[in-house]
C-alpha positions in Angstrom: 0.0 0.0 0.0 0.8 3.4 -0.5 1.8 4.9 2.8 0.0 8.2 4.5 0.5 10.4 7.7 -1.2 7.4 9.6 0.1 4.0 8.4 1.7 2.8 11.5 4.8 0.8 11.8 4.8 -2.4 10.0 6.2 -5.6 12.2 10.0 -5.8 11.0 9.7 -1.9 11.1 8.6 -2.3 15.1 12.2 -4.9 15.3 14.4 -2.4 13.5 13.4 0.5 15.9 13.9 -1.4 19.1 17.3 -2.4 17.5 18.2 1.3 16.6 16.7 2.4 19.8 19.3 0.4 21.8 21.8 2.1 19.8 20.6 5.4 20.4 20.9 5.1 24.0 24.2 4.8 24.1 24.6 7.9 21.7 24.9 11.9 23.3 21.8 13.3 22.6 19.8 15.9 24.0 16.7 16.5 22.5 14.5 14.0 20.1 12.6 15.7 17.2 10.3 13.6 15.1 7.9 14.0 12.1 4.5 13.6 13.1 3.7 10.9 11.2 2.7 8.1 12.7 5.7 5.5 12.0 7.8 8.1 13.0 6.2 9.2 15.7 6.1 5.2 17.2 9.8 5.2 16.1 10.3 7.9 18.5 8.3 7.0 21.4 10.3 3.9 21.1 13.6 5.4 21.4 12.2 7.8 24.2 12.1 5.1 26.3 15.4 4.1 26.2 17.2 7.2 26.2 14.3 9.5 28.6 14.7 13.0 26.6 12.1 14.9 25.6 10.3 14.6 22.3 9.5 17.3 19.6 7.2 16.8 16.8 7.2 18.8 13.8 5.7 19.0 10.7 8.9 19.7 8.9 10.4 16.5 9.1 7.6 14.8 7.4 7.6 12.7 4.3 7.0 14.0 0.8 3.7 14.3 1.2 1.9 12.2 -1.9 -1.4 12.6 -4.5 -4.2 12.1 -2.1 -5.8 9.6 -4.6 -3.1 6.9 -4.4 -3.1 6.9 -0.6 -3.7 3.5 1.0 -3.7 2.4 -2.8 -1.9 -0.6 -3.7 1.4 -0.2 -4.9 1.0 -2.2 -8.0 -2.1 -1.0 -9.1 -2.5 1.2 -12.3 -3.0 4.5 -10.5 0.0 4.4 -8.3 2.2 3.3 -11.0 1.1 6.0 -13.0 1.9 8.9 -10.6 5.0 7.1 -9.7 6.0 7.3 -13.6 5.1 10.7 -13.7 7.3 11.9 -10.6 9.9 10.0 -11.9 10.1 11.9 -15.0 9.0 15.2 -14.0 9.6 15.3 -10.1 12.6 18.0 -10.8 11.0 20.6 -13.0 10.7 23.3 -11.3 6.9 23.9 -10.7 5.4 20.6 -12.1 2.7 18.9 -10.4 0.8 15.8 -11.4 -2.0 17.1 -8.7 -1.9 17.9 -5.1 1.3 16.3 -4.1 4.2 18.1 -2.2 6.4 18.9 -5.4 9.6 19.5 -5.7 9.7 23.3 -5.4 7.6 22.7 -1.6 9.9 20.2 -0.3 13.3 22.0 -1.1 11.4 24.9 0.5 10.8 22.6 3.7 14.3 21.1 3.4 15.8 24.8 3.8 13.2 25.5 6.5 14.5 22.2 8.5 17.9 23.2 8.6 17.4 26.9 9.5 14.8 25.2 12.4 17.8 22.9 13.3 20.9 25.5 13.4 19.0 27.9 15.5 18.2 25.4 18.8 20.3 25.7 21.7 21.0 21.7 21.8 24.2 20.5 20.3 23.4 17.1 19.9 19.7 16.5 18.3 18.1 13.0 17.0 16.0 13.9 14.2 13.1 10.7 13.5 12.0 11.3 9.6 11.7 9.4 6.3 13.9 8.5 3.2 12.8 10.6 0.9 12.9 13.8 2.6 15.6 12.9 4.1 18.0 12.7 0.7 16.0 16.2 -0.4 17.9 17.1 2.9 21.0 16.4 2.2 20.8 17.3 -1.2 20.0 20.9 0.3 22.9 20.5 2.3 25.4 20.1 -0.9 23.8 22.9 -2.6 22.2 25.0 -0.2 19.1 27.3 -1.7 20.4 27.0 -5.2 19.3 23.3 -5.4 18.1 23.1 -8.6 15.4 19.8 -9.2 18.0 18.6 -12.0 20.5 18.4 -9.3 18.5 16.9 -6.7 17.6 14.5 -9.3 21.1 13.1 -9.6 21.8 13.4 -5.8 18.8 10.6 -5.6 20.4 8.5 -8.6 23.8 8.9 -6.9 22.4 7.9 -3.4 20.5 4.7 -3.5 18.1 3.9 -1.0 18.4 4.6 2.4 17.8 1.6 5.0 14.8 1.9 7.5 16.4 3.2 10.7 19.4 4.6 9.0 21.5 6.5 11.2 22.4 9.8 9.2 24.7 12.8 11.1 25.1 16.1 10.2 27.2 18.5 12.1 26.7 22.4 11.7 29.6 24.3 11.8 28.9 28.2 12.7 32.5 29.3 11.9 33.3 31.8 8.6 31.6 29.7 6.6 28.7 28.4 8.3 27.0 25.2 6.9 25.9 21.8 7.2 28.6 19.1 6.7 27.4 15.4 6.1 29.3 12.7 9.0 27.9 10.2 8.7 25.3 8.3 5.7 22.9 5.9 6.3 24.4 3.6 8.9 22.5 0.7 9.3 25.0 -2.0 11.0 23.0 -1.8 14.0 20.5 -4.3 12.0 23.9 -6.4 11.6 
């Protein structure tokens, strides 16, 4: 099915998170943000209890949000695999959109949001629970900053293949003379070992 702000966690999805969650304890972190979709949100909750530091949600670190008419549709069927075709070709034009979808103009505009929401917090070290997708629109933002162009976002998701379900992805901002986000650390997943 195709997901929406409400599909919960799926079984394996449930494992990985108390996997990563054990992980995360043993990590410095001060503050846990999370989209507010549900999967997220029970991916948070989860590691909440193992580490015991508050939780944020936010609506900025929410998934692409998708055609309201292929929600809860079956991946295979003709109407998904449709849209699906028609993101894949057009996704990066600046202004298309198949028909109520988050395009791509929207999410970089999110993605930039994120980070500014991110750089100005007090806490130094924040665990951010939110999706693949939006995350590589992320870090595609942080390569190019706020000229991102959907051509180049484009290649940043061919060059970057899928990222694993509970991931671990760091990014560090440094305020100096040149202040920017700097990618640590990509998709970690040997915690699912």
């Amino acid at each position: 099915m195709r997901q929406g702000a409400s599909t919960p966690l799926s079984e394996l999805g449930r494992k990985q998170v108390a996997v990563v969650a054990e992980r995360c304890a043993k990590l410095p972190i001060d503050v846990l943000i999370s989209s507010t979709m549900t999967r997220a949100k029970e991916t948070a909750e989860t590691i909440f209890q193992k580490i015991d530091k508050p939780i944020e949600y936010s609506d900025l670190f929410v998934e692409r949000r998708p055609a309201g008419a292929v929600v809860n549709q079956p991946k295979d069927s003709e109407l998904v695999q449709s849209f699906e075709r028609a993101l894949k070709e057009k996704f990066h034009l600046p202004g298309f959109r198949h028909s109520d979808e988050e395009n791509f103009d929207d999410i970089k505009e999110r993605a930039g949001k994120a980070l500014d929401f991110l750089a100005n917090r007090q806490e130094e070290n924040m665990l951010v629970v939110t999706h693949g997708m939006f995350m590589k629109v992320l870090l595609a933002y942080v390569v190019h900053g706020e000229t991102l162009t959907g051509d180049e976002c484009r290649d940043f998701f061919r060059a970057f293949l899928g990222n694993e379900n509970t991931g671990i992805t760091a990014l560090k901002y440094d305020d100096g003379r040149d202040p920017r986000w700097r990618l640590w650390i990509w998709n970690d997943h040997a915690h699912l070992g």
